[in-house]
DOSE-516254 format. One record per residue (C-alpha): x, y, z; residue number from 1. Coordinates in Angstrom, 1 decimal. Layout:
BEGIN
+--------+--------+--------+-----+
:      u :      v :      w :   n :
+--------+--------+--------+-----+
:      X :      Y :      Z : NUM :
...
+--------+--------+--------+-----+
This chain:
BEGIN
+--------+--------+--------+-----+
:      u :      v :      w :   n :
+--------+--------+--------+-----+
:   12.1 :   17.7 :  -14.6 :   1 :
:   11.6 :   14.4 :  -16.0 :   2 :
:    8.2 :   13.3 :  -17.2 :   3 :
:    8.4 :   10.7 :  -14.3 :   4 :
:    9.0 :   13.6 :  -11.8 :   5 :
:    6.5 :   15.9 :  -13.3 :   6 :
:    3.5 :   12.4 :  -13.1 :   7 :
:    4.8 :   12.5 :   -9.6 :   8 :
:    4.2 :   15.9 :   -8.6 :   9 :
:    0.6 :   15.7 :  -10.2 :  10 :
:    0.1 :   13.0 :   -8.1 :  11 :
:    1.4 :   14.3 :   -4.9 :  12 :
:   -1.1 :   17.1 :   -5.8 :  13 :
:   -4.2 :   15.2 :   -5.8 :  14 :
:   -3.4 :   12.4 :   -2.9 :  15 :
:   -2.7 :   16.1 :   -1.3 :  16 :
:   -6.9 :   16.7 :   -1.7 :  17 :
:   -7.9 :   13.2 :   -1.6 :  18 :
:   -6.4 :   12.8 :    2.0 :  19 :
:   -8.8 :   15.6 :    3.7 :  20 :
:  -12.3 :   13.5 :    1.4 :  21 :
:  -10.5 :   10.4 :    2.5 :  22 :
:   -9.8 :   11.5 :    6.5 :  23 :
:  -13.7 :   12.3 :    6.8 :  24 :
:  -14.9 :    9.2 :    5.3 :  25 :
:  -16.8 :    6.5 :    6.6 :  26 :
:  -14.2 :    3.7 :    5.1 :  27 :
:  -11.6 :    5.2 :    6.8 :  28 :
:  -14.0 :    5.5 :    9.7 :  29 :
:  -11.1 :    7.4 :   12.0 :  30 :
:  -13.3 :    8.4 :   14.7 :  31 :
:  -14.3 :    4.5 :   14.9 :  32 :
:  -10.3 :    3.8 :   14.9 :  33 :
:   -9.7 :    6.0 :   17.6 :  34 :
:  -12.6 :    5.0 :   19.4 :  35 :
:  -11.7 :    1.5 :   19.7 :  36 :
:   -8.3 :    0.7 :   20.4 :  37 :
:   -8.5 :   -3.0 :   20.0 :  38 :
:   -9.4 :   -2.4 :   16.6 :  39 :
:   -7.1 :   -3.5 :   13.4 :  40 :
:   -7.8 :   -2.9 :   10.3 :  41 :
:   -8.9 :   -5.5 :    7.6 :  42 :
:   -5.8 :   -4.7 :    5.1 :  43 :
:   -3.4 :   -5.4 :    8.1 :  44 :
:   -5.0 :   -8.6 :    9.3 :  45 :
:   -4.7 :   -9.3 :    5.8 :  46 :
:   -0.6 :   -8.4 :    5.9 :  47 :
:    0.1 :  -10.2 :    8.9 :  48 :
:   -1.9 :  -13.0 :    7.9 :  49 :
:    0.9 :  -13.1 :    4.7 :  50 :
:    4.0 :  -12.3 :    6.8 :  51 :
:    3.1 :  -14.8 :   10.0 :  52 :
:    5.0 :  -17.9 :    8.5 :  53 :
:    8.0 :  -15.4 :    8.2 :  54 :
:    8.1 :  -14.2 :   11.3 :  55 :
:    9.8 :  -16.0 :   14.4 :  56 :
:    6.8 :  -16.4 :   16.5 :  57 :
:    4.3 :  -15.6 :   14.3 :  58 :
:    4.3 :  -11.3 :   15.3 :  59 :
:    5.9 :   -8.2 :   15.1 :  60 :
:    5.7 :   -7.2 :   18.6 :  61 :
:    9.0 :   -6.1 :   19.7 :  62 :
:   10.2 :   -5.7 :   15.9 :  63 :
:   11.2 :   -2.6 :   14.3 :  64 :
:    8.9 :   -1.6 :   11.3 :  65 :
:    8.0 :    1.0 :    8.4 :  66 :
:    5.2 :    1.5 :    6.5 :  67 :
:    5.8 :    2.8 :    3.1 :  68 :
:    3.4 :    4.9 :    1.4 :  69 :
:    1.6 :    4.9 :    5.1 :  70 :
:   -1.8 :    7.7 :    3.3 :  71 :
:   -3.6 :    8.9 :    6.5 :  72 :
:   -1.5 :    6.5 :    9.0 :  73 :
:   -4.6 :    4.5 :    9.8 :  74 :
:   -3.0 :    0.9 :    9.0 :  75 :
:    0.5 :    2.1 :   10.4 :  76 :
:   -1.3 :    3.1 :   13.9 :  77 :
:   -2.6 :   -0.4 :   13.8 :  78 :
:    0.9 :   -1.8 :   13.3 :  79 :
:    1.7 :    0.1 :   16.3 :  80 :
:   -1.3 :   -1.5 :   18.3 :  81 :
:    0.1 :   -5.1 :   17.3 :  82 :
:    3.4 :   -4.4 :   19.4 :  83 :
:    5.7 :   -2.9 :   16.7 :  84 :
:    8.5 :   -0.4 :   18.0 :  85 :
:    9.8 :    2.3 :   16.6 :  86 :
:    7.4 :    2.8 :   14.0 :  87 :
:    7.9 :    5.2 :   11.2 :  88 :
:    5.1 :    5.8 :    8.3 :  89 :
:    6.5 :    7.5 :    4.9 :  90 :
:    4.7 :    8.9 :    2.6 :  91 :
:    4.6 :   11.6 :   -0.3 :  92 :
:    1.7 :   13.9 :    0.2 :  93 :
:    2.2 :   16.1 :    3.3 :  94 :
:   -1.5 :   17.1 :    3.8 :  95 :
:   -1.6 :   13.0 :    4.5 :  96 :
:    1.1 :   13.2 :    6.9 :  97 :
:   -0.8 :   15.9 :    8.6 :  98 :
:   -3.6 :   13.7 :    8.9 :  99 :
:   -1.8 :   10.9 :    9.9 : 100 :
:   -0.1 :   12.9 :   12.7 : 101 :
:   -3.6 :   13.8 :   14.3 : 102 :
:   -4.5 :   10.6 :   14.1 : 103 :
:   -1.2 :    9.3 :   15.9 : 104 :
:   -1.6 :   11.6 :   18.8 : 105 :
:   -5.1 :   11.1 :   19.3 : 106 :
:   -4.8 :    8.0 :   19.4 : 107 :
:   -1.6 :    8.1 :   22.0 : 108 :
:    0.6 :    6.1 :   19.1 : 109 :
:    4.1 :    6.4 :   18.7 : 110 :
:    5.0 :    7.0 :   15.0 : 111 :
:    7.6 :    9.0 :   13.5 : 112 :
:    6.3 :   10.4 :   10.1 : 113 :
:    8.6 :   10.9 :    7.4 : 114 :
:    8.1 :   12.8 :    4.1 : 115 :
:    8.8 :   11.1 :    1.0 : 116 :
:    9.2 :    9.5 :   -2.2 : 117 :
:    9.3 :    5.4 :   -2.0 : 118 :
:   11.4 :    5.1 :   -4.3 : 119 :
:   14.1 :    7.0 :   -2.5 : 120 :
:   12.9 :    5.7 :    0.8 : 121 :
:   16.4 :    4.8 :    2.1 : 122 :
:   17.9 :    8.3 :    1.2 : 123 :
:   14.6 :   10.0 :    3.8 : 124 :
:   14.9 :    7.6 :    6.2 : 125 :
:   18.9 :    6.9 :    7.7 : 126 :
:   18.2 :    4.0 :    9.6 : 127 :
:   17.0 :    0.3 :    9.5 : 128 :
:   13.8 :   -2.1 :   10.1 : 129 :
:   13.2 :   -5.7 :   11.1 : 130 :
:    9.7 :   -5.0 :    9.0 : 131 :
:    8.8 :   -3.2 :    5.9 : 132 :
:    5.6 :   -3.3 :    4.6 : 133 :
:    4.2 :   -1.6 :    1.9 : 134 :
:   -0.1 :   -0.6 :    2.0 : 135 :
:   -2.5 :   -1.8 :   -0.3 : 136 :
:   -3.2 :    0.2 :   -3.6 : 137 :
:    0.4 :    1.6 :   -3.9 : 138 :
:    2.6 :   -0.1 :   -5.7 : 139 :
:    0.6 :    1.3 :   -9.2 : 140 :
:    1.4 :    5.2 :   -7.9 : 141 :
:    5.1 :    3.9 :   -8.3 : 142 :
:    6.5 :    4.9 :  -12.4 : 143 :
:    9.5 :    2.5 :  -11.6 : 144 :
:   10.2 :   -0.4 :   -9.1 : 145 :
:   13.9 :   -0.5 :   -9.3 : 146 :
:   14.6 :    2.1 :   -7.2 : 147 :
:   11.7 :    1.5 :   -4.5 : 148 :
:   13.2 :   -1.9 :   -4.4 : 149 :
:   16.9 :   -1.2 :   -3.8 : 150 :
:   15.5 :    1.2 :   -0.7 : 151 :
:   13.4 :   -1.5 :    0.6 : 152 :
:   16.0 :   -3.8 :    0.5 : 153 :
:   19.0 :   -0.3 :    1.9 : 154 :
:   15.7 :   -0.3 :    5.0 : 155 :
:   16.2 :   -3.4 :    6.1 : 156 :
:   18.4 :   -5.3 :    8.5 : 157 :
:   20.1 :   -7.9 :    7.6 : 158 :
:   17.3 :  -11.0 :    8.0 : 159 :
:   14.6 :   -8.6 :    7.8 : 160 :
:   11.3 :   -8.9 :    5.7 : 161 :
:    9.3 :   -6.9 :    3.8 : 162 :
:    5.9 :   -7.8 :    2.6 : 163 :
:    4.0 :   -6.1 :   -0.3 : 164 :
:    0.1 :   -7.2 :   -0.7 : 165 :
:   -1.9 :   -5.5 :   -3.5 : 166 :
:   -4.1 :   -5.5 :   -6.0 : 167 :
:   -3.6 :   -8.3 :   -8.8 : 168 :
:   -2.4 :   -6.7 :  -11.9 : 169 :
:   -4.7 :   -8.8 :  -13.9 : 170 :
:   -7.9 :   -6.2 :  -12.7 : 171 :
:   -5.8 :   -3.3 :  -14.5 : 172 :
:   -5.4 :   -5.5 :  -17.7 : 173 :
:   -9.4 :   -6.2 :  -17.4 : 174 :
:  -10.4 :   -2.9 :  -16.3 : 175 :
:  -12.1 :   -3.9 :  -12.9 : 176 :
:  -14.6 :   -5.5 :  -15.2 : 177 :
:  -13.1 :   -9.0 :  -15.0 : 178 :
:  -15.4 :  -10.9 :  -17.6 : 179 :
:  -13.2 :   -9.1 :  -20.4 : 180 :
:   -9.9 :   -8.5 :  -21.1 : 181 :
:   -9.7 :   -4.2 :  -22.0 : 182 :
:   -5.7 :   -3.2 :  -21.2 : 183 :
:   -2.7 :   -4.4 :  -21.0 : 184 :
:   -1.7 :   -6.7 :  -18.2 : 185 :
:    2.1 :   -6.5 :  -19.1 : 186 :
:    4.1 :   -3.4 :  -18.1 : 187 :
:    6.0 :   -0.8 :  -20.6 : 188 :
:    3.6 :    0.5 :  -22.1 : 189 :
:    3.8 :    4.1 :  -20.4 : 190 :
:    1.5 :    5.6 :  -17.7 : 191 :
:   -2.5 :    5.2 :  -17.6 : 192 :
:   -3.3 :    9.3 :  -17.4 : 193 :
:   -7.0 :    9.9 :  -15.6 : 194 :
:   -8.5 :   13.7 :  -15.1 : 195 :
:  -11.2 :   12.8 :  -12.8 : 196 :
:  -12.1 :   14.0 :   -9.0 : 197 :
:  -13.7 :   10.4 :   -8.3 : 198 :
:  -11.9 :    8.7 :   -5.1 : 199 :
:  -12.4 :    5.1 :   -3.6 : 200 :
:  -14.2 :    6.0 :   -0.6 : 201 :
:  -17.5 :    7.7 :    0.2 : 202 :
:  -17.3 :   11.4 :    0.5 : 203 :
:  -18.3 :   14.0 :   -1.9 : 204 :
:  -14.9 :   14.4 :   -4.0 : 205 :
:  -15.8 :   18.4 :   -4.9 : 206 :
:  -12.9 :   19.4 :   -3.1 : 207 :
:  -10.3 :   17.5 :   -5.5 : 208 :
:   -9.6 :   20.1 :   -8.1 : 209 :
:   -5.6 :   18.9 :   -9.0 : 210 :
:   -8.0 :   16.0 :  -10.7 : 211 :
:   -4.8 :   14.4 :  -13.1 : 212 :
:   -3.3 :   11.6 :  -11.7 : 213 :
:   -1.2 :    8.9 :  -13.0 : 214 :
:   -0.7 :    5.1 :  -12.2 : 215 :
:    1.5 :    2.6 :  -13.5 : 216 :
:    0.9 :   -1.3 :  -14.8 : 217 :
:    3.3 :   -3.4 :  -13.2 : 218 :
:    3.0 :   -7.5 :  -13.5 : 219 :
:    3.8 :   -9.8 :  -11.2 : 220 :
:    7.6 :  -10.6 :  -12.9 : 221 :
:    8.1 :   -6.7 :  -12.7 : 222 :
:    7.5 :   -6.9 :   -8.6 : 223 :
:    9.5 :  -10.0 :   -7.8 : 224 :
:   12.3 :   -9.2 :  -10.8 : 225 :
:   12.9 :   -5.4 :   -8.9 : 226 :
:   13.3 :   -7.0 :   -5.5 : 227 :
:   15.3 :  -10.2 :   -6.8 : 228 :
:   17.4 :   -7.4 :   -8.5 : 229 :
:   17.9 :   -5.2 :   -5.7 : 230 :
:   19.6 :   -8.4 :   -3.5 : 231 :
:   16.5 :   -9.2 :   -1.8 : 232 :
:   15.1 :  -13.1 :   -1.1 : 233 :
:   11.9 :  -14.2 :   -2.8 : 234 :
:   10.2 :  -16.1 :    0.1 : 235 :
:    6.6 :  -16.3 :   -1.1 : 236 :
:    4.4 :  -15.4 :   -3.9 : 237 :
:    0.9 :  -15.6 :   -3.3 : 238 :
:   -2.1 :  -15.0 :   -5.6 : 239 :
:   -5.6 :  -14.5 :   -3.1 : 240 :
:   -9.1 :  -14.9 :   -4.4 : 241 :
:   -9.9 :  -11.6 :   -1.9 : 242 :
:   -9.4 :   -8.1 :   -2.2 : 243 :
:   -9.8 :   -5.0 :    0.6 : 244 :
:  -11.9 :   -2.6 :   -1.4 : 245 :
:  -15.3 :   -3.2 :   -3.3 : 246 :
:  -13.4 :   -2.3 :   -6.9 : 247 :
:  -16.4 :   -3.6 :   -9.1 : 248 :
:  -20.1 :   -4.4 :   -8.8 : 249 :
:  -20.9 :   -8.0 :   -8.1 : 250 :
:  -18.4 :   -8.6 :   -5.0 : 251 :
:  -20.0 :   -9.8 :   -2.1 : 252 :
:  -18.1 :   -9.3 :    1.9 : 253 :
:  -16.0 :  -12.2 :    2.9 : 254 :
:  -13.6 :  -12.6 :    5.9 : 255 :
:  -10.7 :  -11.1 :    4.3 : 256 :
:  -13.0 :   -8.2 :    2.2 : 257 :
:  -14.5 :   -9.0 :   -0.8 : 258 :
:  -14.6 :  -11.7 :   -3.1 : 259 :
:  -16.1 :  -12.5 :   -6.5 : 260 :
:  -19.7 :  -14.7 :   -6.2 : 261 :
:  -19.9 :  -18.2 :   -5.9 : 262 :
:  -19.6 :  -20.0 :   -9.5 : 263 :
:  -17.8 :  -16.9 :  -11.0 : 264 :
:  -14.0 :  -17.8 :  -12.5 : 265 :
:  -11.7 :  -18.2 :   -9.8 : 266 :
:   -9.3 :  -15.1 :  -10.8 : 267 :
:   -6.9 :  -13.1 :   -8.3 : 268 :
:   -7.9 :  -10.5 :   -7.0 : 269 :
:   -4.8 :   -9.6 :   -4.9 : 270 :
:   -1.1 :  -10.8 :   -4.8 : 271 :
:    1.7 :  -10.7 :   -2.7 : 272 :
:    5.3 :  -10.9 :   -1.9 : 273 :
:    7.3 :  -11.7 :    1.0 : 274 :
:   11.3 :  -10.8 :    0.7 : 275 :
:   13.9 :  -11.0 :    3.0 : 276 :
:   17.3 :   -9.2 :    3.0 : 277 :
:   20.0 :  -12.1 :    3.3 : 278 :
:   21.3 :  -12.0 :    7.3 : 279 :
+--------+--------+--------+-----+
């Protein structure tokens, strides 16, 4: 096993336990989803808002689409409430996937769920997409963006688009402490290594005892590079002064999340991409 495949494991491990912390939580709030089916969540408002201009007709009703690294299925059933067909949600931890197929059939949504890696997305999934779309907060649980690019580009049709939103990689190089620079914003430096049982959300995290997890730096050049490499159209780049989490003391709620305080430097807090595969 390589020491890619082993970080892997250890991290299939702990998104294993965070998914059953993260599933009774109040930011997932899944009873609220369920409750409320004209509810979409703030990250995919946030996606569609990026993929809108790339879309004929500004919507994926009616389109094919998959969600890669889809957690608990939360965003991926909102997909599904915004007219996309033949949805299927991929993801690496199984216990999520459980999750995520309570929350399907509860909610009377349509998803096929697919165990898997992203990076060999293509080889668990044998069919196409109009739409991929990759959550927020994944790309960094990803030791190499070659291969996850390749598959994104194998899963779609020819003319289709994928969309990748996330956190800027600036905040790794400053630590979520943006008024000093503590890490490396450039990637190739090897894997950040935490043994901790802390999660994002509320929700005592006692449960989490497979506590090492590893993520990955990867700059904006990396992202675009892998998918420009793997055949794949650069159609947008953008750089938002928003994020969908509170990752730091001092953001205040905005529309799109959260956002640094008025007079503070204007820094990104999230990026994203928006690829097509050449028709």
């Amino acid at each position: 096993m390589s020491d890619h495949d082993r970080a892997v494991a250890d991290n299939r491990a702990n998104w294993d336990q965070r998914a059953d912390v993260h599933a009774r939580s109040a930011m997932y709030d899944v009873d609220g989803l369920i409750a409320d089916p004209s509810y979409i969540s703030e990250v995919v408002r946030n996606d569609l808002a990026v993929l809108e201009p790339h879309l004929d007709g500004g919507t994926v009703a009616g389109r094919s689409l998959l969600h890669l690294q889809c957690h608990i299925g939360t965003d991926t059933v909102c997909w599904v409430r915004l007219g996309a067909v033949d949805v299927h949600g991929l993801d690496l931890s199984a216990n999520s996937l459980a999750h995520a197929r309570r929350i399907a059939a509860a909610d009377g949504a349509d998803v096929t769920w697919v165990e898997g890696d992203a990076r060999t997305a293509s080889q668990a999934v044998d069919r196409r997409f109009e739409v991929v779309v990759t959550g927020t907060g994944a790309v960094m649980w990803l030791p190499e963006l070659g291969p996850w690019a390749r598959s994104v580009h194998d899963l779609l049709e020819p003319g289709g688009v994928f969309v990748v939103r996330d956190d800027h990689p600036l905040l790794n190089a400053l630590d979520y402490e943006p008024w000093q620079v503590t890490g490396d914003y450039l990637g190739g430096g090897g894997a950040d290594t935490y043994d901790e049982a802390e999660t994002y959300t509320d929700g005592t995290a006692e449960s989490i005892t497979s506590t090492v997890n590893h993520q990955w730096r990867h700059s904006l050049a990396e992202v675009t590079g892998a998918l420009l490499e793997a055949g794949l159209v650069v159609e947008a780049l953008g750089e938002h002064p928003f994020m969908d989490w509170p990752a730091f003391p001092g953001l205040v709620a905005c529309p799109q999340g959260w956002r640094l305080p008025e007079g503070a430097p204007r820094i990104p807090l999230n990026f994203s991409v928006v690829a097509r595969r050449p028709g």
